[in-house]
C-alpha positions as CSV (number, residue, x, y, z in Angstrom):
1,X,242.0,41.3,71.3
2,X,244.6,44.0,70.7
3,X,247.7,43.6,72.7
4,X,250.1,46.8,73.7
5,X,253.4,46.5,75.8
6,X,254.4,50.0,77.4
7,X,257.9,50.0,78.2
8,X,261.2,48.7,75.6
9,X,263.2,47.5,78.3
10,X,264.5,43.8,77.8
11,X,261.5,42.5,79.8
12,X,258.8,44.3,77.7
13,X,260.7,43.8,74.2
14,X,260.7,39.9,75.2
15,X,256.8,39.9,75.8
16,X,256.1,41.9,72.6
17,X,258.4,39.2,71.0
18,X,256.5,35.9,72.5
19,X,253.3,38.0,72.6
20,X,253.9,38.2,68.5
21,X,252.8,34.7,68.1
22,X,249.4,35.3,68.9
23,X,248.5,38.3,66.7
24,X,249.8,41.7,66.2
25,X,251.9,43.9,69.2
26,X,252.3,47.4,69.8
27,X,255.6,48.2,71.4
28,X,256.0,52.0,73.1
29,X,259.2,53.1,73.8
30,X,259.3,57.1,75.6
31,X,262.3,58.0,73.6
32,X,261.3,59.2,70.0
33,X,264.9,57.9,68.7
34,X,264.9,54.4,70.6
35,X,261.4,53.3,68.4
36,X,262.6,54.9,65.4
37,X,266.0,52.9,66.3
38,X,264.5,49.0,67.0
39,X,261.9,49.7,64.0
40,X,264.7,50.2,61.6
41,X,266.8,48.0,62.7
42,X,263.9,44.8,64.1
43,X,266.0,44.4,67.0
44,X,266.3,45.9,70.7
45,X,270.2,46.7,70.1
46,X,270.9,48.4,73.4
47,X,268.7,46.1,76.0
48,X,268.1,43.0,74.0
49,X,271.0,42.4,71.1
50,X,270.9,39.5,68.9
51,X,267.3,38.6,68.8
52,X,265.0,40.0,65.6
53,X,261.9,41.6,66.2
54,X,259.0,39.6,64.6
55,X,257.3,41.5,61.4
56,X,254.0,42.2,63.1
57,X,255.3,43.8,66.2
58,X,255.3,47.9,65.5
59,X,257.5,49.9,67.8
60,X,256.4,53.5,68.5
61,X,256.8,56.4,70.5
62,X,253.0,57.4,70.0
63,X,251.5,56.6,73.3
64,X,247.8,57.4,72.2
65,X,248.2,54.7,69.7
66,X,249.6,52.0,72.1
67,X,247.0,52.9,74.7
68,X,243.9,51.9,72.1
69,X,244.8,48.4,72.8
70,X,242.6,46.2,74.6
71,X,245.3,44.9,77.0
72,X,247.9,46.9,77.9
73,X,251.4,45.0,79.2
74,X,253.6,47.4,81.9
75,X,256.7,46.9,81.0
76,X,258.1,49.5,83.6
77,X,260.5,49.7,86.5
78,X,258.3,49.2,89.9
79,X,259.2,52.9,90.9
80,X,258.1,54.5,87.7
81,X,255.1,52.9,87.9
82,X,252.8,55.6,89.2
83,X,254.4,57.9,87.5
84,X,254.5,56.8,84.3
85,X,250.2,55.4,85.3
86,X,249.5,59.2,86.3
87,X,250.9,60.9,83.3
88,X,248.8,58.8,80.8
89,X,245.8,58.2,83.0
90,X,242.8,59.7,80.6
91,X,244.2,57.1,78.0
92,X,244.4,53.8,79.9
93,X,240.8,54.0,82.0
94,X,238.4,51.3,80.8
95,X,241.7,48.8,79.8
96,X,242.9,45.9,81.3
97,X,246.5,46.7,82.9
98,X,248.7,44.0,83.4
99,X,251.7,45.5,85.3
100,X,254.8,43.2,84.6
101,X,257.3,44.9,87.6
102,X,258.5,43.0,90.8
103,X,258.5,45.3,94.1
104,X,256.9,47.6,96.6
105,X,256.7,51.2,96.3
106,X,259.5,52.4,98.4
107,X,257.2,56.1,99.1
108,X,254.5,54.0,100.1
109,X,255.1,50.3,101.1
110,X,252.0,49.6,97.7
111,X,252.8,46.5,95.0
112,X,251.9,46.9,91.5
113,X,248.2,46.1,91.3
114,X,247.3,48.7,94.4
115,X,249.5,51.4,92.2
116,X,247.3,50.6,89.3
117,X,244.1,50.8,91.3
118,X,244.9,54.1,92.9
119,X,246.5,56.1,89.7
120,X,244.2,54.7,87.2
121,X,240.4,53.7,89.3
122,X,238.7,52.4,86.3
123,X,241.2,50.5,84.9
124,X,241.3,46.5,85.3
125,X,244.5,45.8,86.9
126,X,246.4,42.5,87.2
127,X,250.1,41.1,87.2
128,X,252.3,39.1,85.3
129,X,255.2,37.7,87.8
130,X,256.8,34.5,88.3
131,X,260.8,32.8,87.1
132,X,261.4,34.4,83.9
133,X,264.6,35.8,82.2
134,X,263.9,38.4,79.1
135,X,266.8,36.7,77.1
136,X,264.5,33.2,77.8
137,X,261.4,34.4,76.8
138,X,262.8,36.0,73.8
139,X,264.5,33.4,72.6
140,X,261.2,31.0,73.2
141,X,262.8,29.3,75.3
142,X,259.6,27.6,78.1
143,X,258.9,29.3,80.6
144,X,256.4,29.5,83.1
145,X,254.3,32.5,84.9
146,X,251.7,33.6,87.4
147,X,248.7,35.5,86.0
148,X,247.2,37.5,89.3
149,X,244.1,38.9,89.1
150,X,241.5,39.5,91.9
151,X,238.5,39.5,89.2
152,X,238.4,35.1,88.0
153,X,236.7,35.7,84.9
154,X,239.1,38.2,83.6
155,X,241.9,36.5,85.0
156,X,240.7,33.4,82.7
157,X,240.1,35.4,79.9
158,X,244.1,36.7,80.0
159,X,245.2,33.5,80.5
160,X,244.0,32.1,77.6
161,X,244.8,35.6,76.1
162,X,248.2,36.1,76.9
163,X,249.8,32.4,76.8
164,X,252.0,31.6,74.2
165,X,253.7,28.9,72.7
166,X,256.4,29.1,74.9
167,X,254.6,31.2,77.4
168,X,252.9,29.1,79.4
169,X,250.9,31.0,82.7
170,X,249.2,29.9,85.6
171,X,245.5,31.9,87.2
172,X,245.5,33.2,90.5
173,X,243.2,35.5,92.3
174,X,245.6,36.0,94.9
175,X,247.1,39.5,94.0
176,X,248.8,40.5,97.3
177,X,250.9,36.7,97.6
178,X,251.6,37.2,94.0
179,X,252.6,40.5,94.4
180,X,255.2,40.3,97.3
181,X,256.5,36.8,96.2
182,X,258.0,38.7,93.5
183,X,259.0,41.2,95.2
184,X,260.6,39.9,97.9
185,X,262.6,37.2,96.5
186,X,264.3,40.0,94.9
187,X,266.0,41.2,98.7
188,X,266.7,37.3,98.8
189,X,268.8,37.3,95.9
190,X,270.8,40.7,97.1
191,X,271.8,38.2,100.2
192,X,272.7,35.1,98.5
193,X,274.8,37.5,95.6
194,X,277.1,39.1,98.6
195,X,277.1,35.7,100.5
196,X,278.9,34.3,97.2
197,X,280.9,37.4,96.6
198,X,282.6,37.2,99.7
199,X,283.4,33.4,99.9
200,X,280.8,32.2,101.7
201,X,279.8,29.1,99.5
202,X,277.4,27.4,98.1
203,X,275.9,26.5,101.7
204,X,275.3,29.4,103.3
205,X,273.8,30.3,99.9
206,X,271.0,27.6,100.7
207,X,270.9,28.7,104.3
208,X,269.9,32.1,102.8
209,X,267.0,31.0,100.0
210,X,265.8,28.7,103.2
211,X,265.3,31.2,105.9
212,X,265.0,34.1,103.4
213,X,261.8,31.9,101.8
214,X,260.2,31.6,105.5
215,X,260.6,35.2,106.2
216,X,259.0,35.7,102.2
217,X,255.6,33.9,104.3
218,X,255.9,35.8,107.4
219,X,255.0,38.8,105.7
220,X,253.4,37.8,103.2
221,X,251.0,36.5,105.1
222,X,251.0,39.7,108.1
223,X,249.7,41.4,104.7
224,X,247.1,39.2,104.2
225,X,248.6,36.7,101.1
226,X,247.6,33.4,100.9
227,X,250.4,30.6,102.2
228,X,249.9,28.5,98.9
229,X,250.6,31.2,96.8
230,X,254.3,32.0,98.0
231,X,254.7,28.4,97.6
232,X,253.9,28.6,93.8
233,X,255.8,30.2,90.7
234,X,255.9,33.7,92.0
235,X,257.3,32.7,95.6
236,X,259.5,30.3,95.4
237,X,259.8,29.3,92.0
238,X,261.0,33.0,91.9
239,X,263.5,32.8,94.1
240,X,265.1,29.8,93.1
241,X,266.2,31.1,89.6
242,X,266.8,34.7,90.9
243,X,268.7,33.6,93.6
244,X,271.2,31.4,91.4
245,X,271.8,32.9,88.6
246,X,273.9,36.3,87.4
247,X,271.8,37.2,84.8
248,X,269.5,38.4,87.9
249,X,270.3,42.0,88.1
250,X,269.7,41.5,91.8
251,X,271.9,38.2,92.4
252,X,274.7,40.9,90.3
253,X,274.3,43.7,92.5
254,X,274.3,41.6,95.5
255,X,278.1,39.8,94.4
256,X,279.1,43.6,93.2
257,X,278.7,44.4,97.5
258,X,280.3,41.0,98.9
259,X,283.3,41.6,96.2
260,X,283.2,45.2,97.0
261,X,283.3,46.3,93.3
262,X,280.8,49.1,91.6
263,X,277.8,48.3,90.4
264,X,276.1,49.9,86.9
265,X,274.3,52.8,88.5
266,X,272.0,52.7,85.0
267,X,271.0,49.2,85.7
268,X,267.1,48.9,87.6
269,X,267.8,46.9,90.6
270,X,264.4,46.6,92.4
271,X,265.5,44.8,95.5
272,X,267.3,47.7,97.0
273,X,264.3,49.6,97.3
274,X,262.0,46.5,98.3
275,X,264.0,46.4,101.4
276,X,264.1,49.7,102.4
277,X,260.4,49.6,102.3
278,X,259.8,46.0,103.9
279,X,262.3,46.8,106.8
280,X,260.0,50.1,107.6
281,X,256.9,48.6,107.7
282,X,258.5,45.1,109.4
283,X,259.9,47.7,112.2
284,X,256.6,49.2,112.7
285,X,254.7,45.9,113.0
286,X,257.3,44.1,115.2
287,X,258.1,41.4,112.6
288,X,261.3,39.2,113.0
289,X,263.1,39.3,109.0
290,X,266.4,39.8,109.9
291,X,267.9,38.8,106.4
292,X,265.3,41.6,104.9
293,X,266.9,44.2,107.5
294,X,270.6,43.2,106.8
295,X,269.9,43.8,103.2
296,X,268.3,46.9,103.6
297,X,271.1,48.0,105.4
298,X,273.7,46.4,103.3
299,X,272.2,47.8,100.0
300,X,272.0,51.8,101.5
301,X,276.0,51.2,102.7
302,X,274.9,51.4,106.6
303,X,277.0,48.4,107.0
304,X,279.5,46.2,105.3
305,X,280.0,42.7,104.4
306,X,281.7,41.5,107.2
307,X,279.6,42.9,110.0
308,X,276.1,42.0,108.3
309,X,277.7,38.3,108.1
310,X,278.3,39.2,111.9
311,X,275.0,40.2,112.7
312,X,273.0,36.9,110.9
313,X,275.6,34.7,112.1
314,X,275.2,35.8,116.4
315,X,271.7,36.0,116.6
316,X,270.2,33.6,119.1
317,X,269.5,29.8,118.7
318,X,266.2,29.3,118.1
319,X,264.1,26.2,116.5
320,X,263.2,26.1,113.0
């Protein structure tokens, strides 16, 4: 099996890095100067400094050669997905595409997997997702992933495929839990960032993860996930690191509203555009997520700090 990894983010170059182990990598970066950059220098300078690139991973900026691969990693923000699918769609039918992004399409409410089937029909698509930092994986420290794929025998075959030595993943045929576990734990960790930004402690930062996990399953399972799933590695075991840690992006962003500072406008930050999307469709459907809606609101300035405290802290009594 030859392994590619499209995308020279710090996700992807981790992967290519752990992937390594196993047997050759092809790493594609879009920018000419960025591969001719890392393969130079066998490091990710500008996204991942201070860890060396193995000797048999090859970075390039020909996408024809990373697209031979058997398996193809996408290493891609969840917005760019389709785009970045589309634009090299003759080249990756017939492979197996792992998509290795967290979120919902904000244009049309769509995870990963339903992206990949719809730009790229003959393709085998599947998802990589679950508690993982790049600087972790990188550094091989263990960590353990979900492997989501709605065909069992293939989703065996990557398994066995795509675990490492420090890599360590777990089969699920449940795409769509796997899916919106990691995508919505990433509005969780937007709450629990401004919570702690403004002051609010470490309690109402496990009030948040709490009622943020149940409204996780209330959707989830309105679009048809199954309840063990959110329970797993890409639902909660998800949201437990991203929601208590700063090197989330999201859980940064998040303290960068409740301290009222800016926020790195070149830095991905999924979440925002997860809850625009989950809000719409939640609207539609009649679906109580209030924490989702503040968020969504809270993340497109609509409403500060204070009043989206407000709002969470004066809705009605109700049991648990």
């Amino acid at each position: 099996m030859t392994v590619s990894v499209l995308g020279s983010g710090a996700f992807g170059t981790a992967l290519a890095i752990s992937l390594a182990g196993n047997g050759p990598v092809t790493l594609w970066a879009r920018s000419a100067d960025h591969a001719r950059r890392m393969q130079e220098a066998r490091e990710n300078t500008a996204r991942l400094p201070g860890v060396a690139l193995p000797s048999n991973v090859t970075v390039t900026e020909d996408i024809a050669g990373a697209a031979a691969s058997d398996v193809i990693l996408l290493a891609v923000p969840m917005q760019n997905l389709r785009s970045a699918l589309t634009e090299h769609s003759d080249m990756l039918a017939g492979k197996t595409l792992v998509a290795c992004c967290k979120g919902i399409e904000l244009t049309t409410g769509l995870g990963p997997i339903s992206v990949t089937q719809q730009t790229v029909p003959q393709a085998q698509p599947a998802l990589l997702t679950g508690p993982s930092f790049a600087d972790d994986i990188a550094r091989g420290l263990p960590t353990a992933l979900t492997l989501a794929c709605g065909d069992e025998t293939v989703g065996r075959s990557l398994q066995t495929q795509l675990t490492t030595s420090n890599l360590r993943l777990y089969r699920t045929t449940d795409t769509i839990g796997a899916e919106l576990g990691g995508a919505l734990k990433n509005v969780m960790a937007i709450a629990c960032g401004a919570a702690i930004g403004a002051g609010l402690g470490d309690s109402a930062r496990a009030a948040l993860m709490t009622r943020g996990f149940a409204e996780m399953q209330r959707y989830a399972l309105m679009r048809g996930a199954q309840a063990d799933t959110l329970m797993g590695l890409s639902g909660l075991g998800d949201l437990v690191l991203t929601c208590s840690s700063e090197l989330s992006r999201n859980y940064r962003f998040g303290l960068c509203l409740g301290l009222n500072r800016p926020f790195d406008q070149n830095t991905t930050v999924e979440g925002v555009a997860t809850a625009r999307a989950v809000a719409d469709l939640a609207t539609a459907e009649g679906l109580d997520i209030p924490i989702s809606m503040i968020v969504a609101d809270l993340s497109h300035g609509k409403i500060n700090v204070k009043d989206a405290i407000d709002t969470l802290l004066n809705r009605p009594l109700k049991e648990e």
